[in-house]
C-alpha positions in Angstrom: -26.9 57.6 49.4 -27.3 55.7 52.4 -30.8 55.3 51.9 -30.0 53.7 48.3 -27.4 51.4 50.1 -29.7 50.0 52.3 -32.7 49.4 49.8 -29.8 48.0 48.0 -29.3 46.0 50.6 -32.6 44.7 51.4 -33.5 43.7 47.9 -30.5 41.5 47.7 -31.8 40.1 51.3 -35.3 40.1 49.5 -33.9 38.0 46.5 -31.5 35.3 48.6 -34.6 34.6 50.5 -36.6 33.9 48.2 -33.8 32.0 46.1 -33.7 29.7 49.3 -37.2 29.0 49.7 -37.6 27.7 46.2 -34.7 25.5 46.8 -36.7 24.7 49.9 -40.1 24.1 48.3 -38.1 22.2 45.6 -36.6 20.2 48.1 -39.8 19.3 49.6 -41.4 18.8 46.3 -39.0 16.2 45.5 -37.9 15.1 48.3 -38.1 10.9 48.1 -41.1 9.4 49.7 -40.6 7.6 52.5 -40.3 3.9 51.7 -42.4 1.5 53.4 -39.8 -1.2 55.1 -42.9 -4.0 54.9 -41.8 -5.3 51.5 -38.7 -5.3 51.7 -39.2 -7.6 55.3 -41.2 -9.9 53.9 -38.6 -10.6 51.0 -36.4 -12.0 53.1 -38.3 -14.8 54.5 -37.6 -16.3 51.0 -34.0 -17.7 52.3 -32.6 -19.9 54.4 -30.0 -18.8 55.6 -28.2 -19.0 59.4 -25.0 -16.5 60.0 -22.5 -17.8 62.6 -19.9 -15.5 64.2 -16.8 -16.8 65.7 -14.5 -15.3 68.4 -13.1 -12.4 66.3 -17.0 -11.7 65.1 -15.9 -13.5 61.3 -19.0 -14.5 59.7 -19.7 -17.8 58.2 -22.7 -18.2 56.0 -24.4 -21.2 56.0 -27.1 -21.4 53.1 -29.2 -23.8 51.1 -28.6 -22.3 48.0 -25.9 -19.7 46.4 -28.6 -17.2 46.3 -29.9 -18.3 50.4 -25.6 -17.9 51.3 -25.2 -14.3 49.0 -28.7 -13.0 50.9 -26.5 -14.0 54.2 -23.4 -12.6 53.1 -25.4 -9.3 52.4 -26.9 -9.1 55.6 -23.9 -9.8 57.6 -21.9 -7.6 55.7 -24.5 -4.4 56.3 -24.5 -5.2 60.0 -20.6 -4.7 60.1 -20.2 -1.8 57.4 -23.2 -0.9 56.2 -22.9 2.9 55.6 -20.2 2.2 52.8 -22.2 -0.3 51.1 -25.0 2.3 50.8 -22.1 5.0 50.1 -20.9 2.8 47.0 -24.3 2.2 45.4 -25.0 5.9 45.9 -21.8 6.2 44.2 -22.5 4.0 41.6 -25.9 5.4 40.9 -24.2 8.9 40.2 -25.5 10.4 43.1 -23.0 10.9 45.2 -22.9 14.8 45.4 -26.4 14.6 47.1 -24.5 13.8 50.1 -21.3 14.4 49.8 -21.0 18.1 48.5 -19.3 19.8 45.4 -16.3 17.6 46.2 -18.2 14.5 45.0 -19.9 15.6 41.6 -16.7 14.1 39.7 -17.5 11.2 40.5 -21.2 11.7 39.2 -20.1 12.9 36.0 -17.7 10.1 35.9 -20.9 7.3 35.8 -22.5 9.4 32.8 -19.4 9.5 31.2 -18.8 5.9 31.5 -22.0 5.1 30.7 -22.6 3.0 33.1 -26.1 3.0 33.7 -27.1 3.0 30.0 -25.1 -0.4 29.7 -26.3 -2.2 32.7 -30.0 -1.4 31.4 -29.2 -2.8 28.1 -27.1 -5.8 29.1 -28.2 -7.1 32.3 -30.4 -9.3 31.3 -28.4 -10.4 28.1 -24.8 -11.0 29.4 -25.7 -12.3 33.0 -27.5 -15.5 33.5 -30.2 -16.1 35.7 -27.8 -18.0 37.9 -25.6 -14.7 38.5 -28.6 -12.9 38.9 -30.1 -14.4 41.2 -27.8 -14.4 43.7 -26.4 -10.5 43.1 -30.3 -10.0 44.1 -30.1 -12.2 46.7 -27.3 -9.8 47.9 -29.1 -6.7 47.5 -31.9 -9.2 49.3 -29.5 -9.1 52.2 -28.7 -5.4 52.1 -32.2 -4.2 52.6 -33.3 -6.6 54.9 -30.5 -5.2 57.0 -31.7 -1.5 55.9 -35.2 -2.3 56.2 -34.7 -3.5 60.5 -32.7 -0.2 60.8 -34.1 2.5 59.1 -32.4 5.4 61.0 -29.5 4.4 59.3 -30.7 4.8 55.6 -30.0 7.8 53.7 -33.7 8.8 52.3 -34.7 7.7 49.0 -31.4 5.2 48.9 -33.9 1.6 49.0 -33.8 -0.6 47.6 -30.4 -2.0 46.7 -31.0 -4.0 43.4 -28.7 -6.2 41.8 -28.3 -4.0 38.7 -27.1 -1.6 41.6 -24.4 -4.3 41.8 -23.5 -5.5 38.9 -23.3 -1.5 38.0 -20.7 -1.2 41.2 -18.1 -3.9 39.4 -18.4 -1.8 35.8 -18.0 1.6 37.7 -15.0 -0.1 39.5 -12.5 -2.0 37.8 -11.1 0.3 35.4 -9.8 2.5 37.8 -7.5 -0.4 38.6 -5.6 0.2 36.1 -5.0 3.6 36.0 -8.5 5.3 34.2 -8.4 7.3 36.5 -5.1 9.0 36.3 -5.6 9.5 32.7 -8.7 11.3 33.7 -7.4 13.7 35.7 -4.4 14.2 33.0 -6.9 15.4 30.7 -8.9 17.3 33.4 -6.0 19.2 34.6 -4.2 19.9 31.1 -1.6 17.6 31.7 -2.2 16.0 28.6 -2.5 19.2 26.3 -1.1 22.4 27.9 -3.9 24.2 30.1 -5.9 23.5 33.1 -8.9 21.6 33.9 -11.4 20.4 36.4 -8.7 18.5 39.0 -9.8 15.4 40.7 -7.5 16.3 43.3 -9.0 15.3 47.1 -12.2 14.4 46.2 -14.5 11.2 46.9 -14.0 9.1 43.6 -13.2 5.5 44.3 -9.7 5.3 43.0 -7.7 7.5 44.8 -9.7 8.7 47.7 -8.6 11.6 49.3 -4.9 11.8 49.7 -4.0 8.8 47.4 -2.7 6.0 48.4 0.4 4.0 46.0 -2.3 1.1 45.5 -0.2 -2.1 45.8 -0.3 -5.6 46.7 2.0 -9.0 47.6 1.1 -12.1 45.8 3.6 -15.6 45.9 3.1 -19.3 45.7 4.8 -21.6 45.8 4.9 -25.9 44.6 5.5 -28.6 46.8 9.6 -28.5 45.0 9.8 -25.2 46.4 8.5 -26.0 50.1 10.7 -27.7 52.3 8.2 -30.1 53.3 6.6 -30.6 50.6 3.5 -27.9 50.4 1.7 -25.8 47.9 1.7 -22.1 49.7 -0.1 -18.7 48.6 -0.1 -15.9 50.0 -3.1 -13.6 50.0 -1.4 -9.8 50.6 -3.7 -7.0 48.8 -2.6 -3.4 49.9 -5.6 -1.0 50.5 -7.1 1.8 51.6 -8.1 0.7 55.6 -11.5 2.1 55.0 -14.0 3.1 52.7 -15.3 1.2 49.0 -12.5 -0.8 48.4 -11.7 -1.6 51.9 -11.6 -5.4 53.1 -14.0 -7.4 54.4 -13.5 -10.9 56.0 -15.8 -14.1 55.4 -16.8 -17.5 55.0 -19.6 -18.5 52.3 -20.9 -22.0 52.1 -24.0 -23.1 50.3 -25.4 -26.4 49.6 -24.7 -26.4 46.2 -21.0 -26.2 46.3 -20.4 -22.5 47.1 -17.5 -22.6 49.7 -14.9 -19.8 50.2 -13.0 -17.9 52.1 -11.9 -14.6 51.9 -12.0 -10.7 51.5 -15.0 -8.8 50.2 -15.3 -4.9 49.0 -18.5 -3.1 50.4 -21.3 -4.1 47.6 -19.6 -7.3 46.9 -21.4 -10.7 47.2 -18.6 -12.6 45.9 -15.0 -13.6 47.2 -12.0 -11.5 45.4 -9.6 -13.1 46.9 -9.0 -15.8 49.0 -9.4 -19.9 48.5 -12.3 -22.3 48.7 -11.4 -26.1 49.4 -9.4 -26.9 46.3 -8.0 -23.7 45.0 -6.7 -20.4 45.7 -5.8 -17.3 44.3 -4.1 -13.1 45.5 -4.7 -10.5 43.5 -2.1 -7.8 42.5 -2.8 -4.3 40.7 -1.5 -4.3 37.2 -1.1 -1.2 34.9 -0.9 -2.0 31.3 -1.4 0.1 28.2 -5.2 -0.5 28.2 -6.2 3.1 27.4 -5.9 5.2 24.2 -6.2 9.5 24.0 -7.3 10.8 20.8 -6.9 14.4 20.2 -10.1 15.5 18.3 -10.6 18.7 16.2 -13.7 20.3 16.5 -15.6 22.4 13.7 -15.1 25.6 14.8 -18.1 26.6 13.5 -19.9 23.9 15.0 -18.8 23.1 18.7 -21.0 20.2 18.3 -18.7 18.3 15.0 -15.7 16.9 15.4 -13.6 15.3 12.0 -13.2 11.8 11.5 -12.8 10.7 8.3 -12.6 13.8 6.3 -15.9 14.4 7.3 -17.5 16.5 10.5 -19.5 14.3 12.9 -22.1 14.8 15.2 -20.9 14.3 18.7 -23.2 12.0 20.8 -24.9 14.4 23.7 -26.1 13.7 27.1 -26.7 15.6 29.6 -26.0 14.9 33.1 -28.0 15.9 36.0 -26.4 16.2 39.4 -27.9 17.4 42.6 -25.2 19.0 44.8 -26.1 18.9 48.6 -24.6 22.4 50.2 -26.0 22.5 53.3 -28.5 21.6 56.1 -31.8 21.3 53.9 -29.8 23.2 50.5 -29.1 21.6 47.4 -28.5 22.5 43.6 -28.9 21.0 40.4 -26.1 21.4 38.1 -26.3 20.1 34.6 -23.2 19.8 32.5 -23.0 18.2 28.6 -21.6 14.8 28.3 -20.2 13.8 25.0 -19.0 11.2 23.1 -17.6 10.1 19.6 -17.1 6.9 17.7 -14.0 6.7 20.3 -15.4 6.5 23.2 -16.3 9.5 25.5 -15.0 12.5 24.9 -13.2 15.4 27.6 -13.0 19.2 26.1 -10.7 21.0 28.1 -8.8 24.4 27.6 -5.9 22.3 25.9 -8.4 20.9 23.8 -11.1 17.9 22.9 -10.0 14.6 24.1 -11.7 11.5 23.7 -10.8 7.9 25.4 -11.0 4.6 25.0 -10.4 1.9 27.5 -10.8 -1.5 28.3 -13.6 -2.0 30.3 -16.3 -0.1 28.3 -19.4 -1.7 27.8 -18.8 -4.3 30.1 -20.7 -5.7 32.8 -19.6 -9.6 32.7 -17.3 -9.2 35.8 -19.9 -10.6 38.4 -20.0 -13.9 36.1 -16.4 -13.9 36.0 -16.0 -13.7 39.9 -18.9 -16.3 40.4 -17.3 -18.8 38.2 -13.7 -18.4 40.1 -15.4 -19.1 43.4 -17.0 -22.0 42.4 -14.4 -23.5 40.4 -12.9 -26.6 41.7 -9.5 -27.6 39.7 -6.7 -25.5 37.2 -8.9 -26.5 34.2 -12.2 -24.7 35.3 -10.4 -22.0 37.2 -8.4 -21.4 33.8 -11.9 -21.4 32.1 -13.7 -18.8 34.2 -10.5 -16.3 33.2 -11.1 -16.9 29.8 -14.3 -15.0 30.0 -12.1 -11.9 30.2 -14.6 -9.9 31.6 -12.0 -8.4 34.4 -10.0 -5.5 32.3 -6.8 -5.7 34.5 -5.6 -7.8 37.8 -2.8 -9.9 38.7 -3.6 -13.4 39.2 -1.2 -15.6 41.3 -3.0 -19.2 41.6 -2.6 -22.1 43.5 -4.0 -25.4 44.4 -4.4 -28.9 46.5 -2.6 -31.2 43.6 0.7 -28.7 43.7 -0.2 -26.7 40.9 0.8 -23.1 40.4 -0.2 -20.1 37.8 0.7 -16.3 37.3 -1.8 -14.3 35.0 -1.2 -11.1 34.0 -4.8 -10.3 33.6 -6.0 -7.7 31.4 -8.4 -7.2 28.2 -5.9 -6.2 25.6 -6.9 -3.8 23.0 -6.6 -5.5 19.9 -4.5 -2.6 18.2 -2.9 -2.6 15.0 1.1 -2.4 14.3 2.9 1.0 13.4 1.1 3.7 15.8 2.9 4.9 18.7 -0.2 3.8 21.0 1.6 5.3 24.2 1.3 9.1 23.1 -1.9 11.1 22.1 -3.5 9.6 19.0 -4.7 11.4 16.3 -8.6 11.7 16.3 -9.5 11.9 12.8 -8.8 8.4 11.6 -11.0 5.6 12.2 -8.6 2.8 11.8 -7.1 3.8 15.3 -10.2 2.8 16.9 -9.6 -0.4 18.3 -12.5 -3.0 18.5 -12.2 -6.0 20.6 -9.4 -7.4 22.4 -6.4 -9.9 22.0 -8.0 -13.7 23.0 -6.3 -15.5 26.4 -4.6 -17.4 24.6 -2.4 -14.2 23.9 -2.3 -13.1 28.3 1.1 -12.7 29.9 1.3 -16.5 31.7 3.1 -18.9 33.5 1.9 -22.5 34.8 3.8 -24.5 36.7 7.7 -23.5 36.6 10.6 -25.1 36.9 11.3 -23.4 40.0 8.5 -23.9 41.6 7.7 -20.0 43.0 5.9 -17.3 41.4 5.5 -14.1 43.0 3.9 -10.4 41.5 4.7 -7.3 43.7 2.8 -4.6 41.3 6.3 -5.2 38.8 6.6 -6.5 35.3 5.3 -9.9 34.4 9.1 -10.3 32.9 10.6 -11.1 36.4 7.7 -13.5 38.2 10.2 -16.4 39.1 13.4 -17.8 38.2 15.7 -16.3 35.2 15.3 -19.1 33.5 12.1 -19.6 34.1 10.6 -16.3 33.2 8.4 -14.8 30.0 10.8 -12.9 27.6 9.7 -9.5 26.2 10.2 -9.9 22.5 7.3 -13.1 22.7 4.6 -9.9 23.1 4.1 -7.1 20.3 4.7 -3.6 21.9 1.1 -2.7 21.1 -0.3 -4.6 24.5 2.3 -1.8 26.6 3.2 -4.0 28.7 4.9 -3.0 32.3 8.4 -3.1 32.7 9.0 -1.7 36.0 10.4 -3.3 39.6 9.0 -2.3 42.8 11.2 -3.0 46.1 8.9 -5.3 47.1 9.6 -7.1 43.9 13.3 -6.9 45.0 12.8 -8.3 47.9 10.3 -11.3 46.5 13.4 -11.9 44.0 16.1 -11.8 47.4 14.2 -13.4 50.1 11.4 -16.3 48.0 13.7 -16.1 45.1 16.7 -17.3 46.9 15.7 -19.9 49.4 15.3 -22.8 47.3 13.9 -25.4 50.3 11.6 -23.1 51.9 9.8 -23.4 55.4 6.5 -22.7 57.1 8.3 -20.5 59.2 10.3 -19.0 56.7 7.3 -18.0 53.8 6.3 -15.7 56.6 9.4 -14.2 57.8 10.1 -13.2 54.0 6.4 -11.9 54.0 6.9 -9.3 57.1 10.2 -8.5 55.4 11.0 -4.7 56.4 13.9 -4.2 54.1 14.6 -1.3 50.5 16.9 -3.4 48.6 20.2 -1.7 47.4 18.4 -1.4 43.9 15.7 0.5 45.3 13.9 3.9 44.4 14.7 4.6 48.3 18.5 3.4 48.1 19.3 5.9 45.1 17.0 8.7 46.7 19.7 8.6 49.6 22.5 8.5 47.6 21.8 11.5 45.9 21.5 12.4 49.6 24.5 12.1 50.4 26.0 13.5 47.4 25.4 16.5 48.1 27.5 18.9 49.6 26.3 20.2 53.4 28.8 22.9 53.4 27.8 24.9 56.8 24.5 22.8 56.8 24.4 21.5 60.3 21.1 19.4 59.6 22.1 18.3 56.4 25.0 17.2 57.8 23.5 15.3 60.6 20.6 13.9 58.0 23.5 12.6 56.1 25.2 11.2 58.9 22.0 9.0 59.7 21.1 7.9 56.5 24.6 6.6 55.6 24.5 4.5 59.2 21.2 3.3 58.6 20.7 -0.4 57.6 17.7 0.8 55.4 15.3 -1.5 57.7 12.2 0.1 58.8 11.9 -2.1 62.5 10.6 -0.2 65.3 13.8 0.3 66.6 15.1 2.0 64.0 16.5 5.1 64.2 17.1 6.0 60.4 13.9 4.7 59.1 11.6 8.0 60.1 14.1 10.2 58.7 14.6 7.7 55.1 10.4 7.4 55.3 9.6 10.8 55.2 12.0 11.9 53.0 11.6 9.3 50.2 7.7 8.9 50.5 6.5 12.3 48.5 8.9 11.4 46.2 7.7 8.2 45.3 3.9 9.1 45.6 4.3 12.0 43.0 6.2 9.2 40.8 3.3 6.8 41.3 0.5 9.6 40.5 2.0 10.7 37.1 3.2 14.0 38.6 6.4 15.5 38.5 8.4 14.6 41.5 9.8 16.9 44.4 13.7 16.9 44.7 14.7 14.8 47.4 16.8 17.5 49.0 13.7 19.4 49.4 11.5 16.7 51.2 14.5 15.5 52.9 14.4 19.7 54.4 10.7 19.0 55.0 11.6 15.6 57.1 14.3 17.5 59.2 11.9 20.3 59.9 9.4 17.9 61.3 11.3 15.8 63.3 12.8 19.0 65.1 9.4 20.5 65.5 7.7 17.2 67.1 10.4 15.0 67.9 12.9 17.3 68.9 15.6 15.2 67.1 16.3 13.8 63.5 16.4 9.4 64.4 13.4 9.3 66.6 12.5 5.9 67.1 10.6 4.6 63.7 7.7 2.7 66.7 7.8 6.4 67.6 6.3 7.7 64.5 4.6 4.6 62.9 1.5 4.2 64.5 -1.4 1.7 64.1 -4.4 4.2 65.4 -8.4 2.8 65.4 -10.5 3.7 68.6 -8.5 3.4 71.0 -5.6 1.4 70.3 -2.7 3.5 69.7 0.3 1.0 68.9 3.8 1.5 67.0 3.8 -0.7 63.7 6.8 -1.8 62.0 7.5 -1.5 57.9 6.8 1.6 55.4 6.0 2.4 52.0 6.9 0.0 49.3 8.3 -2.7 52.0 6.7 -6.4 52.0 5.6 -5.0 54.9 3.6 -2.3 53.4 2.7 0.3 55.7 1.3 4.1 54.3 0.8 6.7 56.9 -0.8 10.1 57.2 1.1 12.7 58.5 -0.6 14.3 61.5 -0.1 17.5 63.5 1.9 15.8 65.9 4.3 15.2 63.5 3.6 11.0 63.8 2.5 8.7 60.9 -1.3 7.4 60.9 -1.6 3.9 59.1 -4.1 4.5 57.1 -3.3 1.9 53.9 -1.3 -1.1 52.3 -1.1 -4.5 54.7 -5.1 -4.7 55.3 -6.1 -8.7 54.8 -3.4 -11.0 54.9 -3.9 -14.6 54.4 -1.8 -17.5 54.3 -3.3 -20.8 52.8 -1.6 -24.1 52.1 -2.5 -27.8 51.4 -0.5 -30.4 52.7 1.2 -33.2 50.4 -2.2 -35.5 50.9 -4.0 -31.8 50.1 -5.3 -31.2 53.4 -6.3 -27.0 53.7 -4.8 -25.5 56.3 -5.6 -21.4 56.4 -4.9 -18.4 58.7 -5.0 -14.8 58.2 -5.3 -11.0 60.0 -7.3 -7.9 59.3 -5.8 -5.1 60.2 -8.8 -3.8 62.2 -11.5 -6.5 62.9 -14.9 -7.4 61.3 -16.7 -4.5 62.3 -15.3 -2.2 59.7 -17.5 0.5 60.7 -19.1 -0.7 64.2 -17.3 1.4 66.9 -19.5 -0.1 69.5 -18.7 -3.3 68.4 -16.0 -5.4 70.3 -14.7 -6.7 66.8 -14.0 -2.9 65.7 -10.5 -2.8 66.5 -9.8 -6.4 68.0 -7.2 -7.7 65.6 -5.7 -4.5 65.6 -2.7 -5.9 68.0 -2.7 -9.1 66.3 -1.9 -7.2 63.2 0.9 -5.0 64.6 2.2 -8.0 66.3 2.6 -9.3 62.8 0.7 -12.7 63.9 -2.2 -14.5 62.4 -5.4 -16.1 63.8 -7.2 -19.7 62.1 -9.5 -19.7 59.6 -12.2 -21.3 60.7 -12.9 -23.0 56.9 -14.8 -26.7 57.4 -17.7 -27.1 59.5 -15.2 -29.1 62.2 -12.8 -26.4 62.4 -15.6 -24.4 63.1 -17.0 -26.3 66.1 -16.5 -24.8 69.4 -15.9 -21.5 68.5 -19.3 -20.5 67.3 -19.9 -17.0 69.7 -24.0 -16.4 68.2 -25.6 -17.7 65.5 -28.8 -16.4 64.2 -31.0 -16.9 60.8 -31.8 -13.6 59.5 -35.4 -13.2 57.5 -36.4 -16.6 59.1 -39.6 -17.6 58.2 
């Protein structure tokens, strides 16, 4: 017996060994050959181009041309952060998992699913002009040159960046916006239907990564009627994830053919998102409309490859999608798993059954033109005519300008759906009528221009409450069938009761109201701790003392506060869970949770809030005032010392105005510093106080502002 064991024993040796050197010899077979860095050098003396950095390392790109400033604007952005712009492209190109591990190949299968790849190869040259394209390969230009000077840094096989690579990152992007994703993972996990799935739960997608983060945002502006002295504000207040793909990055752009902005970037982005050039500017909110339809398909079940549509079985459309998994050291798999579609649009088969989706977005790579237009547009009219391309499927849009002008667009590619279905719930498969085509023109958008009351404001809330009462849209103008939003955030609350009711506002003032730490009485957080304190404590010494501090506390969430750690980690699973589509914890029990670790860590139940609301990067270790779903929008990660981590919402804040003769004026804060990934870098964490102080720094916008505070300037690829 033992003898059998251990020839057992050795044969199964025998055989991993040998399984692991053919991974190893297929590794080496096709392993990527190294890529000479000579070309990609050389490209670069093509543009002219010089980089400037000022005191807190922001670049401003100075080029000839649009395509001379995006090969800058590439360069400078790889030497702050380049790592996640070769992490996104890798992303993009479905190829994540190579690097990343098993808990990346979602996202691969989510790019052949998509088709993302398959469109930009058909439609790049087609629906982009050779303006656009030229400058998103000016970018990629950038990024390689970058790559190319530091080659120790590149993942092997990665170069080049192209601008399909680009344009591919925008269509893999946007629709997660809106939501995509959390249908996704619906069907995945059997939440639509009523078995499990494959969960995207914790793993490197773009939208949620990790933990998610409530994906938010602040937007207001406001007319000379509305200012007290008589200038047009904005406010530029995206919430975000502090790091990784859709992090932000800071920067000035100018060209010599009219290219001038200011503003964030996302890794892999040439082009301002937000932000203001001379004349105009514009925030950005996250919107969640209806823009995505479930049909429930039958399949022939003696053909796993038919599905019925119109009393007739139809072939599904079959892919297959190839994605190497890196496990460890020098091991990797293949995996290959069937992608299918249907005249719908991709389809999901799950234990609870075949699913197939269709969403705005599909088949649409126009989003780079959109954004280039925006940037370079110069008054309402052509800023209004770059958003009728409606290449961006979702996105607030709060607008404003040097002649006093104001605009709210709720931005999205509407489905243009018929009347009768109930387009909310799962939709029968087997009818082709359901299956949209096209979408609803601009001139049917959610929109406001220039109201009475001179303020607009979006806080992630319904387009139905964006300014005055009287002012507002009305519901019953827009058919059910574009599922419009109707919900109010606190933030939106606190717009309506701090913006809303100052009627002669102040410099001073549009920023007090911005770093406003208070839930409103009609808040998710207020009722959460009145069911609180509802309940009975009976012998419950701790609920009794939780009780006891939430009915004292002013609901602020200051520093000082000692009700606010208490309120914050109570209410915050709650609210996440709500935000994620998943059922919602009782209060009671995370309000246990909270008491258990103050007690643990704190050794009391009102620490101070400063105590456990920390701003952590390198090291600066600094309390941080606001919390979830306050103007001040603050999301931490629990640690093991029982503190909060800031680790999303307030990242880029910018406030811009023009004067009454339509002078710019512009300051803003990162809530790190330029060198988003650069720990060496003195910029890594230098606004960091700045940003917990809740103060601002200049923008540096014309070339006289600029003067005197140039710290090194240098002309990368010069000739």
């Amino acid at each position: 017996m033992l003898r059998i064991v251990k020839t057992g024993g050795l044969g199964l040796i025998g055989c991993a060994l040998a399984v692991l050197a053919i991974i190893l010899v297929r590794g080496a077979i096709e392993a990527p050959a190294p890529l000479d860095p000579a070309a990609l050098i050389k490209r670069a003396t093509d543009y002219d181009v010089v980089i400037r950095r000022d005191e807190w390392g922001v670049p401003h790109v100075l080029g000839k041309t649009d395509a001379d400033a995006a090969f800058g604007v590439g360069f400078a952005h790889a030497e702050d952060d380049y790592a996640t712009i070769e992490e996104v492209a890798i992303a993009t190109r479905g190829q994540l998992a190579s690097i990343k591990g098993q808990q990346a190949a979602v996202n691969d299968y989510l790019v052949h699913l998509m088709r993302v790849w398959e469109t930009v190869e058909a439609r790049y040259d087609s629906d982009l002009s050779p303006e656009v394209r030229r400058v998103i390969e000016a970018y990629a230009d950038g990024v390689n040159y970058h790559a190319a000077l530091h080659p120790d840094r590149v993942v092997p096989g990665f170069l080049p960046l192209t601008g399909k690579d680009v344009a591919a990152g925008f269509m893999f992007k946007t629709p997660f916006f809106y939501g995509l994703d959390k249908t996704l993972t619906a069907i995945f996990e059997g939440r639509i239907g009523t078995a499990g799935g494959l969960s995207k739960e914790g793993v490197d997608a773009f939208l949620p990564t990790q933990a998610p983060l409530p994906v938010g945002s602040n937007a207001v502006a406001l007319s000379p009627v509305r200012s007290a002295d008589g200038t047009t504000r904005l406010l530029v207040n995206s919430h975000q994830p502090f790091t990784g793909p859709v992090a932000w990055w800071e920067a000035v752009v100018r060209s010599e053919e009219g290219w001038h902005v200011a503003g964030g970037f996302f890794p892999g982005t040439p082009f301002m998102l937000h932000g203001h050039n001379r004349h105009l500017g514009w925030a950005n909110t996250v919107n969640e409309p209806d823009l995505i339809d479930v049909y429930a398909l039958t399949v022939n079940p003696d053909n796993a490859d038919q599905y019925w549509l119109d009393n007739e079985w139809r072939n599904f459309e079959k892919q297959v999608a190839t994605i190497r998994v890196d496990l460890w050291g020098p091991f990797w798999w293949t995996a290959k798993r069937d992608v299918l579609f249907s005249a719908h649009g991709p389809v999901l088969k799950t234990e609870a059954g075949a699913y197939a989706v269709r969403y705005a977005g599909m088949g649409e790579i126009r989003q780079v033109e959109q954004y280039y237009a925006l940037n370079k547009a110069t008054q309402l009219g052509e800023w209004i005519e770059a958003m009728k391309l409606q290449a961006l499927p979702s996105i607030n849009y709060i607008y404003a300008d040097r002649q006093g002008n104001i605009a709210y667009v709720y931005n999205a590619q509407f489905p243009a759906r018929a009347d009768g279905p109930d387009w909310s719930g799962v939709l029968p498969g087997d009818d082709s009528s359901l299956i949209w085509q096209g979408y609803l023109p601009f001139d049917a958008v959610p929109k406001l221009f220039n109201p009475n009351s001179g303020f607009l404001y979006n806080a992630n809330n319904t387009p139905f409450r964006a300014t005055a009462a009287n002012d507002n849209l009305r519901p019953e103008d827009f058919p059910a069938t574009m599922g419009i939003q109707t919900d109010m955030t606190n933030r939106a609350l606190r717009a309506e009761e701090t913006w809303g009711a100052d009627r002669s506002i102040t410099a001073e003032k549009f920023r007090i109201y911005k770093y406003d730490l208070q839930y409103s009485d009609s808040s998710h957080m207020a009722k959460l701790i009145d069911q609180i304190l509802q309940a009975d404590a009976g012998d419950d010494a701790d609920l009794a003392e939780a009780q006891r501090i939430l009915a004292g506390w002013d609901r602020v969430a200051n520093q000082e506060s000692r009700g606010a750690a208490l309120g914050v980690l109570m209410a915050e699973p709650v609210v996440r869970a709500g935000l994620a589509g998943r059922p919602a914890p009782a209060a009671l029990d995370t309000l246990r949770d909270a008491i258990g670790t103050l007690k643990t860590h704190h050794g009391r139940l009102d620490p101070a809030w400063g105590e456990v609301n920390r701003l952590r990067r390198g090291s600066v270790d600094l309390p941080v005032d606001g919390g979830p779903d306050t103007l001040r929008a603050i999301y931490g990660a629990l640690q093991d010392d029982g503190t909060l981590t800031a680790r999303g919402g307030d990242t880029l804040i910018m406030f811009v105005e023009w004067d009454r003769a339509g002078r710019l004026r512009s300051e803003s804060v990162h809530q790190f510093g330029t060198a988003t990934r650069d720990e060496s870098s003195p910029h890594y964490a230098d606004q960091a106080p700045l940003f917990a102080a809740m103060q601002t720094k200049p923008v540096y916008f014309e070339e006289e502002d600029l003067t005197g505070h140039v710290v090194e300037s240098y002309r990368p690829g010069a000739r």
